[in-house]
PDB file with SEQRES, HELIX, SHEET and CRYST1 records, atoms N, CA, C and O in Angstrom:
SEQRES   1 A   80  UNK UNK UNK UNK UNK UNK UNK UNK UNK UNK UNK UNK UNK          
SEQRES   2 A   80  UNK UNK UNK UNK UNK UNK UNK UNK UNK UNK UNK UNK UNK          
SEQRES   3 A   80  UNK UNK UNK UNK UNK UNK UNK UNK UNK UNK UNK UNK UNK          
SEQRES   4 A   80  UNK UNK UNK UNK UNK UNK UNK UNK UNK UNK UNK UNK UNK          
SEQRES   5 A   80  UNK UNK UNK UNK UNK UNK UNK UNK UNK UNK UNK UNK UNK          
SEQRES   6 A   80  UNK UNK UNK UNK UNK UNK UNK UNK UNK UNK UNK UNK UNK          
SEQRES   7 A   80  UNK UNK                                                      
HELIX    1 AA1 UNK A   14  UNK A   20  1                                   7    
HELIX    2 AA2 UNK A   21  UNK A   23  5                                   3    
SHEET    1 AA1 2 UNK A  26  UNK A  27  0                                        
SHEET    2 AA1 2 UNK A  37  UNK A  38 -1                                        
SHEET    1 AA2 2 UNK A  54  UNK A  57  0                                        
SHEET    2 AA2 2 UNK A  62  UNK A  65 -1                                        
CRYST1    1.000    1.000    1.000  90.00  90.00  90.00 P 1           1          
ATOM      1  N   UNK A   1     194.631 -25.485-152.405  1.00  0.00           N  
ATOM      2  CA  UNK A   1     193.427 -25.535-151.592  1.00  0.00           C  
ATOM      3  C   UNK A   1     193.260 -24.198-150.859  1.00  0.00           C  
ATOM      4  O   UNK A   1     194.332 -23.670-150.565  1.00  0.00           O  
ATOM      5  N   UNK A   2     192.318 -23.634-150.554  1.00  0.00           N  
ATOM      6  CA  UNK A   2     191.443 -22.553-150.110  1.00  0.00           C  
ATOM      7  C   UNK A   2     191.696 -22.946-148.958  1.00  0.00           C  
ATOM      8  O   UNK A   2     191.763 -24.128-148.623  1.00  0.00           O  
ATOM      9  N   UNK A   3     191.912 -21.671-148.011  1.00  0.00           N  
ATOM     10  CA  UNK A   3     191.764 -21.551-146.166  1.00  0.00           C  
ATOM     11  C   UNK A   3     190.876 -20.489-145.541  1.00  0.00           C  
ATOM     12  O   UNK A   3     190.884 -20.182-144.349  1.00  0.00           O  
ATOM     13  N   UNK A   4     190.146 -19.989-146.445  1.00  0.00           N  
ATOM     14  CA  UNK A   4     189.898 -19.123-145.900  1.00  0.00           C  
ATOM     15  C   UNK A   4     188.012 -19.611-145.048  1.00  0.00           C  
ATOM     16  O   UNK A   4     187.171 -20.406-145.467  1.00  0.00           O  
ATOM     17  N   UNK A   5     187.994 -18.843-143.969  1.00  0.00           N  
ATOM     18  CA  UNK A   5     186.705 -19.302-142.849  1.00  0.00           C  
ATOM     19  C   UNK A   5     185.736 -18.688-143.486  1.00  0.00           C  
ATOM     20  O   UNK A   5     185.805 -17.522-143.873  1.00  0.00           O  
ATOM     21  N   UNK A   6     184.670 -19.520-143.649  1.00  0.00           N  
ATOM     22  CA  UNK A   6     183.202 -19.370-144.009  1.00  0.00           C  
ATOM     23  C   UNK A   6     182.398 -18.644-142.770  1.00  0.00           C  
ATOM     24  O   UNK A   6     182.915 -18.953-141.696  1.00  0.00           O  
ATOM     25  N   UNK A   7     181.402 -17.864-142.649  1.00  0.00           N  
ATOM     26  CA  UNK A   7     180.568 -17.269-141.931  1.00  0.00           C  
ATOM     27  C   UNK A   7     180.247 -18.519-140.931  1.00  0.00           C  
ATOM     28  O   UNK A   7     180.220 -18.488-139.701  1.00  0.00           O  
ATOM     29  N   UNK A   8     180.022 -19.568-141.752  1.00  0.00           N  
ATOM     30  CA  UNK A   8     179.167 -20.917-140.587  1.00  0.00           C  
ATOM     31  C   UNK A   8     180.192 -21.525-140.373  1.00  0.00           C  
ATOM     32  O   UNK A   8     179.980 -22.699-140.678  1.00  0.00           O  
ATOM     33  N   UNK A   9     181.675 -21.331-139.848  1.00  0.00           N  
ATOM     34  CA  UNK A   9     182.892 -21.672-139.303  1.00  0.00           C  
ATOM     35  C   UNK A   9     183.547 -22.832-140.139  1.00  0.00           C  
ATOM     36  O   UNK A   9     184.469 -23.536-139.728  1.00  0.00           O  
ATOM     37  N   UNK A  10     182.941 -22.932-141.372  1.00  0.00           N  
ATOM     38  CA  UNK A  10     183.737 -23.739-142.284  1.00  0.00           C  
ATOM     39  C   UNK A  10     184.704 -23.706-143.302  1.00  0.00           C  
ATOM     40  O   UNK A  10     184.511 -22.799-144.111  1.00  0.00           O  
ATOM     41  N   UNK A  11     185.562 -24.324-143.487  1.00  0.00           N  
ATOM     42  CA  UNK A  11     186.717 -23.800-144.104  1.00  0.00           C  
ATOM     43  C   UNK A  11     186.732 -23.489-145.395  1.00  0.00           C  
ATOM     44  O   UNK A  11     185.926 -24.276-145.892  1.00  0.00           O  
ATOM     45  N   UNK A  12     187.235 -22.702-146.382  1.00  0.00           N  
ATOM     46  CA  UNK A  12     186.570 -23.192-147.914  1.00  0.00           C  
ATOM     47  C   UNK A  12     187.459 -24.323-148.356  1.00  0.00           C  
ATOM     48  O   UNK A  12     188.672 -24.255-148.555  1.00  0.00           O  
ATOM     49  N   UNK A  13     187.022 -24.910-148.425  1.00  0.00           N  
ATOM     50  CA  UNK A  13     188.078 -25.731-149.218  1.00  0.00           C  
ATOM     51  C   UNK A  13     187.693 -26.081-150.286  1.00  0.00           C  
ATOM     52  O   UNK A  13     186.588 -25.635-150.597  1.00  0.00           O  
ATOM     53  N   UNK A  14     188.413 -27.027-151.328  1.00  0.00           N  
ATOM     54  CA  UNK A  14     188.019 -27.786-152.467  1.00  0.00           C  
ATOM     55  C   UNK A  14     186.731 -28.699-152.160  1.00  0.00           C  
ATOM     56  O   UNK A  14     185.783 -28.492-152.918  1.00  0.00           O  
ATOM     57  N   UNK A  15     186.534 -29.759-151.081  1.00  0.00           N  
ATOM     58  CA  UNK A  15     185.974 -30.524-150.861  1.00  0.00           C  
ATOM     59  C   UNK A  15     184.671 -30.201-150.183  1.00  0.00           C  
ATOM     60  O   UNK A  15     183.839 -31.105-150.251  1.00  0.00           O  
ATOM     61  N   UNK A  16     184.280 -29.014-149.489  1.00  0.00           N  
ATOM     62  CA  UNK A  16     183.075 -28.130-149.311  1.00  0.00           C  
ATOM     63  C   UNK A  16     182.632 -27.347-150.363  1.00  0.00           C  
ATOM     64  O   UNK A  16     181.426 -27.306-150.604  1.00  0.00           O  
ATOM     65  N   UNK A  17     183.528 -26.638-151.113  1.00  0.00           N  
ATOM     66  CA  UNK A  17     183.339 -26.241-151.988  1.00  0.00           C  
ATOM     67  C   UNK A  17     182.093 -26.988-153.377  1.00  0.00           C  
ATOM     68  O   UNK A  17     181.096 -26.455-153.865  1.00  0.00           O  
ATOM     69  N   UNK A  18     182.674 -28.298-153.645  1.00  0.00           N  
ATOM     70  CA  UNK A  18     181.823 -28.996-154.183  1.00  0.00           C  
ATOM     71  C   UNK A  18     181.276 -30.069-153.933  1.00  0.00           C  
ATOM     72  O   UNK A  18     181.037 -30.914-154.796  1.00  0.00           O  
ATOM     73  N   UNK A  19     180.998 -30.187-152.706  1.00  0.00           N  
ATOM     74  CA  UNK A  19     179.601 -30.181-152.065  1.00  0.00           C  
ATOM     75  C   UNK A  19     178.754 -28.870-152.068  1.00  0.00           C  
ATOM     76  O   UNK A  19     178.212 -28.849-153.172  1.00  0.00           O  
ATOM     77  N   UNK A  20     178.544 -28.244-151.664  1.00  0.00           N  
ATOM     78  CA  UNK A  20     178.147 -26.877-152.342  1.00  0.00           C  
ATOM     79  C   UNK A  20     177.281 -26.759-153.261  1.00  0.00           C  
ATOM     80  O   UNK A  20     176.084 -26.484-153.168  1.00  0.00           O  
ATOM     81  N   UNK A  21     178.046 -27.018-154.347  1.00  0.00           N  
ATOM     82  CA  UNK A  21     178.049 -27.034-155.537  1.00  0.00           C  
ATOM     83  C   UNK A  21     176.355 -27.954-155.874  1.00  0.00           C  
ATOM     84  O   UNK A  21     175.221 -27.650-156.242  1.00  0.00           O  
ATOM     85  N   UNK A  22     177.166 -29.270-155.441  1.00  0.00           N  
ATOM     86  CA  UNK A  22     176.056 -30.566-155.800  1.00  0.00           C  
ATOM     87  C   UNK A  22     175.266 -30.578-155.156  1.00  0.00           C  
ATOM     88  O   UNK A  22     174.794 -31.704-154.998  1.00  0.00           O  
ATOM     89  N   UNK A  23     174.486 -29.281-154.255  1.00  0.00           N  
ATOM     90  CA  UNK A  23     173.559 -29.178-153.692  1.00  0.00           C  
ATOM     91  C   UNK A  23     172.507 -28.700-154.315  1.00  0.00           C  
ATOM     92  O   UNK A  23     171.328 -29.054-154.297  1.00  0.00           O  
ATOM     93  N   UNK A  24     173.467 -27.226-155.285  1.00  0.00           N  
ATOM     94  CA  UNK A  24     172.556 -26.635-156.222  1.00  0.00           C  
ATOM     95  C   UNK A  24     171.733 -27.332-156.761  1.00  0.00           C  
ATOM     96  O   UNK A  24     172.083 -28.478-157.042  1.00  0.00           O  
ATOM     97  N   UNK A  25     169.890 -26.747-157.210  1.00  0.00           N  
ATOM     98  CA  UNK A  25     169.054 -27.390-157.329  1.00  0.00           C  
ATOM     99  C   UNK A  25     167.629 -26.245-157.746  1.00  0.00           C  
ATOM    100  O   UNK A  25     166.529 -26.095-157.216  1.00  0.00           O  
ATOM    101  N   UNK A  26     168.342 -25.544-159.017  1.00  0.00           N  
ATOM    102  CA  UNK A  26     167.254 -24.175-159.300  1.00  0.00           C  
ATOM    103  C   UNK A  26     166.550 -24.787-160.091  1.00  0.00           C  
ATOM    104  O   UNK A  26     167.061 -25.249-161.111  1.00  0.00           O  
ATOM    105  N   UNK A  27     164.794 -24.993-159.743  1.00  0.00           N  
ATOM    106  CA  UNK A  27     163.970 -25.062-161.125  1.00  0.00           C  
ATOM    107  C   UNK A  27     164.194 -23.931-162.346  1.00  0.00           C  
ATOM    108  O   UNK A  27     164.499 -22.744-162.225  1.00  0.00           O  
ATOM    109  N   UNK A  28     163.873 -24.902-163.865  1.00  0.00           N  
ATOM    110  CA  UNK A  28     163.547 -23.538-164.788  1.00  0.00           C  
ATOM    111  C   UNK A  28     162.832 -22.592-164.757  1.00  0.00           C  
ATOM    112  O   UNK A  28     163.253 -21.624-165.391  1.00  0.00           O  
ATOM    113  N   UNK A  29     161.572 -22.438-164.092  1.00  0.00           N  
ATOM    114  CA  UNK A  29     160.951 -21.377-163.741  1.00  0.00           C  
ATOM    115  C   UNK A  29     161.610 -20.656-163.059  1.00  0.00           C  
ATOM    116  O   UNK A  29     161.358 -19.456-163.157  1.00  0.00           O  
ATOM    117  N   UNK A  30     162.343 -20.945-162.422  1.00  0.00           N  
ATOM    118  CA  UNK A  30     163.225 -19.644-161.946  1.00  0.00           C  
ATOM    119  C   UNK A  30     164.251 -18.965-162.521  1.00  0.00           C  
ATOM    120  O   UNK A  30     164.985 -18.154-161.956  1.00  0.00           O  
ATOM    121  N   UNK A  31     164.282 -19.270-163.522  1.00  0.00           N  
ATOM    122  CA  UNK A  31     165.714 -18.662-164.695  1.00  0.00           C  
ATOM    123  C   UNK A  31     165.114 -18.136-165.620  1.00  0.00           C  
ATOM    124  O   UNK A  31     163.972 -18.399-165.997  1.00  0.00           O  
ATOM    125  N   UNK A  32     166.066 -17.124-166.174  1.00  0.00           N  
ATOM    126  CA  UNK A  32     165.829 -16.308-167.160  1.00  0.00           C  
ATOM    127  C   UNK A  32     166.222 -17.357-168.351  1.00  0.00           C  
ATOM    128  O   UNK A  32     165.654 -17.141-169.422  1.00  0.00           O  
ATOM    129  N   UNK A  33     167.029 -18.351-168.305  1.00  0.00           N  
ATOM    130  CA  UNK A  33     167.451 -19.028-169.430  1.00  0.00           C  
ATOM    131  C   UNK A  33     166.650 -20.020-169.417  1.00  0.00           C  
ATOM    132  O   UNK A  33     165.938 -20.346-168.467  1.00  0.00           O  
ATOM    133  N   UNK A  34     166.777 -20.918-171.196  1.00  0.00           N  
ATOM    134  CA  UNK A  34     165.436 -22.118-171.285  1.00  0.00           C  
ATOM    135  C   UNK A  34     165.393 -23.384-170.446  1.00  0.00           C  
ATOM    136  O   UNK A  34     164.550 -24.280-170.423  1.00  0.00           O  
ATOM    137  N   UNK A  35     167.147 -23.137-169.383  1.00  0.00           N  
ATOM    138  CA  UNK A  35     166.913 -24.350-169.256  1.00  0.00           C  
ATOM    139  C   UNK A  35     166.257 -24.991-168.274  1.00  0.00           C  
ATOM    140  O   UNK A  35     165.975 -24.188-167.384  1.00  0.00           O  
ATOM    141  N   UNK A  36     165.824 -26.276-168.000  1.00  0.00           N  
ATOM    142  CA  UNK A  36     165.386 -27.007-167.843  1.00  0.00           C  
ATOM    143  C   UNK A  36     165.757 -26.831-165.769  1.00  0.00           C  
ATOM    144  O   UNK A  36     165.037 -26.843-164.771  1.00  0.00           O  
ATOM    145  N   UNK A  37     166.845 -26.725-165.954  1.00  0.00           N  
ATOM    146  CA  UNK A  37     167.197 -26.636-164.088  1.00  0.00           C  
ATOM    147  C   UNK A  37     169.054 -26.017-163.846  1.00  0.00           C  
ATOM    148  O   UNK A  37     169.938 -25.795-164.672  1.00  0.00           O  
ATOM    149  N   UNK A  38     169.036 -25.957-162.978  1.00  0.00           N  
ATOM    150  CA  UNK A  38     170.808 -25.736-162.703  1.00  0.00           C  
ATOM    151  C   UNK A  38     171.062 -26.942-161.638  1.00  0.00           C  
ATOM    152  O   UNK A  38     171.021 -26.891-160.409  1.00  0.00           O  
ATOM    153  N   UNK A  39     171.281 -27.817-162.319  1.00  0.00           N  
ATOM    154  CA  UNK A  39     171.934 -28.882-160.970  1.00  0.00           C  
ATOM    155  C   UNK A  39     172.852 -29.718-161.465  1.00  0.00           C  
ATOM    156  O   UNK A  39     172.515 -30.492-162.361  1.00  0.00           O  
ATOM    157  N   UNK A  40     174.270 -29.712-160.935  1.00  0.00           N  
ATOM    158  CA  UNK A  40     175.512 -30.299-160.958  1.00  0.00           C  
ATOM    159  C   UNK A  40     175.505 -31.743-160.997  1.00  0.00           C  
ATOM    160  O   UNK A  40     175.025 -32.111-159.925  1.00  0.00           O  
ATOM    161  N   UNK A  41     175.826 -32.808-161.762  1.00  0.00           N  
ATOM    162  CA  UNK A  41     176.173 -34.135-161.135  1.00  0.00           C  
ATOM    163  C   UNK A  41     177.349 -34.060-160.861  1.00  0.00           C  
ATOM    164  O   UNK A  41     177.911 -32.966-160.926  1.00  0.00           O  
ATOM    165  N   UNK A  42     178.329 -35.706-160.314  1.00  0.00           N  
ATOM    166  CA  UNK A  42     179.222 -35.536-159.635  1.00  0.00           C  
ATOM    167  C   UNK A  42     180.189 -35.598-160.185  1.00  0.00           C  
ATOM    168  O   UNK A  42     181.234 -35.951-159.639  1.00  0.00           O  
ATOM    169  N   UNK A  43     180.070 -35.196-161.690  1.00  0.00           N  
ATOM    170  CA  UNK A  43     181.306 -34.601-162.488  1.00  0.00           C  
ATOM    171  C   UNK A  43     181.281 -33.878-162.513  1.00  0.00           C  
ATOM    172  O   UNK A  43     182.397 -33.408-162.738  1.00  0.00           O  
ATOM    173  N   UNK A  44     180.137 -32.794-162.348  1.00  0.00           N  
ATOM    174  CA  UNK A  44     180.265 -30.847-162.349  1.00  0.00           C  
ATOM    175  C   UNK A  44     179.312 -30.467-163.195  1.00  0.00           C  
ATOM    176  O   UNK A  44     178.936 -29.297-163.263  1.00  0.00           O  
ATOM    177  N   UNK A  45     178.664 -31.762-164.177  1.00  0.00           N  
ATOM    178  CA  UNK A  45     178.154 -30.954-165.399  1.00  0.00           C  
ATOM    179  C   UNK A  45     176.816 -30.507-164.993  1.00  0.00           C  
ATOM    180  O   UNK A  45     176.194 -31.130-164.132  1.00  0.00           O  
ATOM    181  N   UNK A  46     176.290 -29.352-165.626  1.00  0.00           N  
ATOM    182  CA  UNK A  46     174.722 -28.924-165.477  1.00  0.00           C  
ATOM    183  C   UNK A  46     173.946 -30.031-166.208  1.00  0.00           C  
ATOM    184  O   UNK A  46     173.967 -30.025-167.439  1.00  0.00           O  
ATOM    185  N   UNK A  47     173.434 -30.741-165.716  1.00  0.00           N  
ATOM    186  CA  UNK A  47     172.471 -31.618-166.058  1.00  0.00           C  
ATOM    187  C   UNK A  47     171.381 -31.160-167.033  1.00  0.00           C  
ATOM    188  O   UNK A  47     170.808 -31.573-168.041  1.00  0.00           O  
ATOM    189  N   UNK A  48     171.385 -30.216-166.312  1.00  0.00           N  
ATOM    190  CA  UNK A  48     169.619 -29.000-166.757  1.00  0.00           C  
ATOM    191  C   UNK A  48     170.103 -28.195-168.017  1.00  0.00           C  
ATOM    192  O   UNK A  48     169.234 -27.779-168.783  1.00  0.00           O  
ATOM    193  N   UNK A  49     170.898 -28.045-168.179  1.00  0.00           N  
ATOM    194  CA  UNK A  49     171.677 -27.336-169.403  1.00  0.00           C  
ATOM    195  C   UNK A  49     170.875 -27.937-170.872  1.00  0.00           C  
ATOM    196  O   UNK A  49     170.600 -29.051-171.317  1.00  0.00           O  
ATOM    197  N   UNK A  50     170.670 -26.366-171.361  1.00  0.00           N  
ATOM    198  CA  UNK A  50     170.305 -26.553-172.576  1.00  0.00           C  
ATOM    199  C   UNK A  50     170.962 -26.258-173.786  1.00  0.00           C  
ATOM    200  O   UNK A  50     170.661 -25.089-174.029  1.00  0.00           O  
ATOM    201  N   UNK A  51     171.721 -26.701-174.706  1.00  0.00           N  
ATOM    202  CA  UNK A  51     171.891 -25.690-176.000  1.00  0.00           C  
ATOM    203  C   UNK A  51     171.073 -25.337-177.105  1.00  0.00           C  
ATOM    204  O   UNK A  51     170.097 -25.956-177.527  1.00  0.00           O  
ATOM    205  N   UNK A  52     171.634 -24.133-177.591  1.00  0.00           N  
ATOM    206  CA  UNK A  52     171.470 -22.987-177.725  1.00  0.00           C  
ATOM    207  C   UNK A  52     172.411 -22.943-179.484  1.00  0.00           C  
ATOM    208  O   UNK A  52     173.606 -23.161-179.677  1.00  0.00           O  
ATOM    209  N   UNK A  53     171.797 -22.738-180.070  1.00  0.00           N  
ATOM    210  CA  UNK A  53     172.631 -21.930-181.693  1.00  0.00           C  
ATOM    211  C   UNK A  53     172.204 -20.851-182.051  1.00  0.00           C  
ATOM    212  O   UNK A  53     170.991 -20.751-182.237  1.00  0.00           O  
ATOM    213  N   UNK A  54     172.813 -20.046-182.197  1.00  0.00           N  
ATOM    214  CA  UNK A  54     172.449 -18.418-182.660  1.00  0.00           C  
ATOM    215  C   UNK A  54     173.071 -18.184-184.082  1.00  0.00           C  
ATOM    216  O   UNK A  54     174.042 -18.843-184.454  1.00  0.00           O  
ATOM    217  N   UNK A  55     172.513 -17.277-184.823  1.00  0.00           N  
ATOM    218  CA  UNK A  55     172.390 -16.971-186.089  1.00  0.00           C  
ATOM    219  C   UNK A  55     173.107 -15.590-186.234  1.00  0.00           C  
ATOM    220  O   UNK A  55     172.519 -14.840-185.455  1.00  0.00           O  
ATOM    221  N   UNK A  56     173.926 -15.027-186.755  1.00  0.00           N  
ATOM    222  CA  UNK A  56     174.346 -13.544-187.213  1.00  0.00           C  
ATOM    223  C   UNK A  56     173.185 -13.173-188.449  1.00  0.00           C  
ATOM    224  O   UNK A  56     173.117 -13.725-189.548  1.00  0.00           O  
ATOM    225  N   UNK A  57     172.454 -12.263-188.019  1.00  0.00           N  
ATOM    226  CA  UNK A  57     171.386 -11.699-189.460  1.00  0.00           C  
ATOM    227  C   UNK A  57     171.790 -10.161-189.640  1.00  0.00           C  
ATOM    228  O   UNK A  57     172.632  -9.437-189.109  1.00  0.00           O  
ATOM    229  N   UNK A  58     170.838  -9.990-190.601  1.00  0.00           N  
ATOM    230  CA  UNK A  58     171.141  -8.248-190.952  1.00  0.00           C  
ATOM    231  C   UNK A  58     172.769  -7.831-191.430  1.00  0.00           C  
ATOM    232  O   UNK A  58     173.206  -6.742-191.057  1.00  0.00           O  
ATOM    233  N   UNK A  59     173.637  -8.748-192.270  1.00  0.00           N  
ATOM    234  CA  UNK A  59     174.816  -8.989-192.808  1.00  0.00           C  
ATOM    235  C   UNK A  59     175.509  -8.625-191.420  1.00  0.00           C  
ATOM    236  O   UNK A  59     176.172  -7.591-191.350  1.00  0.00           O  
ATOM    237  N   UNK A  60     175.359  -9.505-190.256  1.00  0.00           N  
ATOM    238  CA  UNK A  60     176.502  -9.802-188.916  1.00  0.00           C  
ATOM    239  C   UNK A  60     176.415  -8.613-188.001  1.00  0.00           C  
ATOM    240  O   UNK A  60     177.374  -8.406-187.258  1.00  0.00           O  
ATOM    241  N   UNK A  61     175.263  -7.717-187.964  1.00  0.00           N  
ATOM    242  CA  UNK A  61     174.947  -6.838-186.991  1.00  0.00           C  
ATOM    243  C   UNK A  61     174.095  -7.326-185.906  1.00  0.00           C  
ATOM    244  O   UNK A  61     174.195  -6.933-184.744  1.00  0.00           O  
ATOM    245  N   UNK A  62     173.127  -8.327-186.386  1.00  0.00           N  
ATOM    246  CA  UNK A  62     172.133  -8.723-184.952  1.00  0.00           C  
ATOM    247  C   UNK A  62     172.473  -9.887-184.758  1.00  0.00           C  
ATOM    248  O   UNK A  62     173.193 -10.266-185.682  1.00  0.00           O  
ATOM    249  N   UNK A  63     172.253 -10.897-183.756  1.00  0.00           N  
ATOM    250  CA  UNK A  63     172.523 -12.214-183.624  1.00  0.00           C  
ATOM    251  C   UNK A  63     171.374 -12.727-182.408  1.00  0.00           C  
ATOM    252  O   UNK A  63     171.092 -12.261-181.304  1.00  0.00           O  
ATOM    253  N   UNK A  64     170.866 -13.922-183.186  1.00  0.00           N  
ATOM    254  CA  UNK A  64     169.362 -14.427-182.726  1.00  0.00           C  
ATOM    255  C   UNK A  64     169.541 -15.726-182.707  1.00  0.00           C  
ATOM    256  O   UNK A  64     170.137 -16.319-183.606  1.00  0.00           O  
ATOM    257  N   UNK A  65     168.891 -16.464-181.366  1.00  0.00           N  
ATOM    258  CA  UNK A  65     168.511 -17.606-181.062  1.00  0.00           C  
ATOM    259  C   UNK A  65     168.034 -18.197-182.540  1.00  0.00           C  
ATOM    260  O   UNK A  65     167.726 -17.242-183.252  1.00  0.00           O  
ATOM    261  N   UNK A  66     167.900 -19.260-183.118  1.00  0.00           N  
ATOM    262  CA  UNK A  66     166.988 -20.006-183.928  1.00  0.00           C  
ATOM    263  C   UNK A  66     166.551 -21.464-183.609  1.00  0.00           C  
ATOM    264  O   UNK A  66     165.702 -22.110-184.223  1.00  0.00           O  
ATOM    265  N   UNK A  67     167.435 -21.948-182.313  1.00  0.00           N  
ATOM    266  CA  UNK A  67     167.092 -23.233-182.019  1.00  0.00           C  
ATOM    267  C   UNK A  67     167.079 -23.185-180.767  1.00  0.00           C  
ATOM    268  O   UNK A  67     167.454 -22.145-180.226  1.00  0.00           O  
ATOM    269  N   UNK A  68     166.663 -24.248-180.014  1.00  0.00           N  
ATOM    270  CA  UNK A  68     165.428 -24.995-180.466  1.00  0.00           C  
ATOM    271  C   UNK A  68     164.079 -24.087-180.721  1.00  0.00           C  
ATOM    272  O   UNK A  68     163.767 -23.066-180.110  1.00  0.00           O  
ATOM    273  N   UNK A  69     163.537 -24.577-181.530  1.00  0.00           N  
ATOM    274  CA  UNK A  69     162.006 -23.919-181.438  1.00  0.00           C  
ATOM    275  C   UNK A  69     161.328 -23.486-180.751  1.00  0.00           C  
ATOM    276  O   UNK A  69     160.543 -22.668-181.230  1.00  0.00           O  
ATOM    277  N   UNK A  70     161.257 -23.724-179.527  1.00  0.00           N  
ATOM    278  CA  UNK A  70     160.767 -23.369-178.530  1.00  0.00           C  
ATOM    279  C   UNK A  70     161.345 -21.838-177.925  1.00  0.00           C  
ATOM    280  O   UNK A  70     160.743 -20.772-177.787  1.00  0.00           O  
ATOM    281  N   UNK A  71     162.460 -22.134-177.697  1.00  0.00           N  
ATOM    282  CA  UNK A  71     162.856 -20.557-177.256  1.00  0.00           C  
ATOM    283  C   UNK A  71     163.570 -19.334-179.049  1.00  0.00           C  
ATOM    284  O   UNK A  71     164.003 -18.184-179.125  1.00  0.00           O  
ATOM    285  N   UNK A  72     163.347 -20.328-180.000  1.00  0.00           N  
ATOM    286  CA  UNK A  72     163.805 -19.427-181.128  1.00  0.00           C  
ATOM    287  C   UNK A  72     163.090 -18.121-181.110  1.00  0.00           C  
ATOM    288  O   UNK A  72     161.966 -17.993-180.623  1.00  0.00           O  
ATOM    289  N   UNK A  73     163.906 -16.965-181.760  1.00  0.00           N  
ATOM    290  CA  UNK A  73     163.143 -15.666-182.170  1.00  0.00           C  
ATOM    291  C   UNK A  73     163.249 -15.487-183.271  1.00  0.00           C  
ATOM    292  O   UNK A  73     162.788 -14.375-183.527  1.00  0.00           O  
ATOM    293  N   UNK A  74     163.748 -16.145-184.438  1.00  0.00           N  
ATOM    294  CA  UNK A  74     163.697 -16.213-185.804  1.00  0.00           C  
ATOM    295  C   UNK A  74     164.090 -18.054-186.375  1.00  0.00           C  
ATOM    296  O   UNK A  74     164.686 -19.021-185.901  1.00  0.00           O  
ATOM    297  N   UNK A  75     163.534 -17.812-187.304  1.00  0.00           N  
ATOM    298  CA  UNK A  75     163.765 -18.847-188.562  1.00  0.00           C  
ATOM    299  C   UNK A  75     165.142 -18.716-188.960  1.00  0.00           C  
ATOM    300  O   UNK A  75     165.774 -17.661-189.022  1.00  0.00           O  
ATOM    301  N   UNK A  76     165.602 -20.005-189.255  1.00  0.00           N  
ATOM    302  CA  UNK A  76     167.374 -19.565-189.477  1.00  0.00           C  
ATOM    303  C   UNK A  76     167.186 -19.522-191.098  1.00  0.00           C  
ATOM    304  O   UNK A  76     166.426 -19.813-192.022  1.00  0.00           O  
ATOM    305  N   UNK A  77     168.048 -19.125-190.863  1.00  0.00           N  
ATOM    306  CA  UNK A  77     169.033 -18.416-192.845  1.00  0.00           C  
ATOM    307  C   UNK A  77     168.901 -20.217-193.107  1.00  0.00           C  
ATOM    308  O   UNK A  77     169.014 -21.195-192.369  1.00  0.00           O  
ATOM    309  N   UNK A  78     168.640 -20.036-194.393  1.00  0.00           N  
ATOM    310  CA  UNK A  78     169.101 -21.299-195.694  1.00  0.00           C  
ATOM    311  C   UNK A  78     170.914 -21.150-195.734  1.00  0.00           C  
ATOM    312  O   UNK A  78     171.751 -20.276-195.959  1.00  0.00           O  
ATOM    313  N   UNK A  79     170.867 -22.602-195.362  1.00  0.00           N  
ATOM    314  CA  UNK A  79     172.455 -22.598-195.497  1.00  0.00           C  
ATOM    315  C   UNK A  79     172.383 -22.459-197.549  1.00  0.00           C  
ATOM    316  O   UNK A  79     171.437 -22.824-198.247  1.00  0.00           O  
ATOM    317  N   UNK A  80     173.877 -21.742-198.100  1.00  0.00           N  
ATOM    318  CA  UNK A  80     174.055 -21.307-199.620  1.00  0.00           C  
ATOM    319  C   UNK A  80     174.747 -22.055-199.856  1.00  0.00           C  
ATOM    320  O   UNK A  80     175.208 -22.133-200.994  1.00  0.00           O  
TER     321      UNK A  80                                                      
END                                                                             
């Protein structure tokens, strides 16, 4: 556990710490990424979290979003 004093005289601990945490609450408009929001439930996970598959093109020199559609920048390769 963390001791060290917060500016607003609170301790860090584990248990402020995530509280903290589960406060977070960023709309997607405010992110550079597609997703949806940044907010923790009370297992930790990003709720708002989106995935994401990327493609190696140009024989493994560039590598590009293709899913979901929405944020894709190319059509994926035909699986051979």
């Amino acid at each position: 556990m963390l001791e060290k004093t917060l500016e607003s005289g609170q301790k860090l601990t584990t248990e402020n710490l995530r509280a903290a945490i589960l406060k977070i609450d960023i709309p997607g408009d405010q992110l550079i990424s597609p997703f949806s929001r940044i907010k923790f439930d009370e297992h930790g996970r990003n709720v708002g979290s989106q995935n994401l598959i990327a493609q190696w093109k140009n024989g493994g020199t560039k590598k590009v979003t293709i899913w979901p559609p929405e944020v894709a920048v190319e059509e994926p390769n035909p699986l051979n």
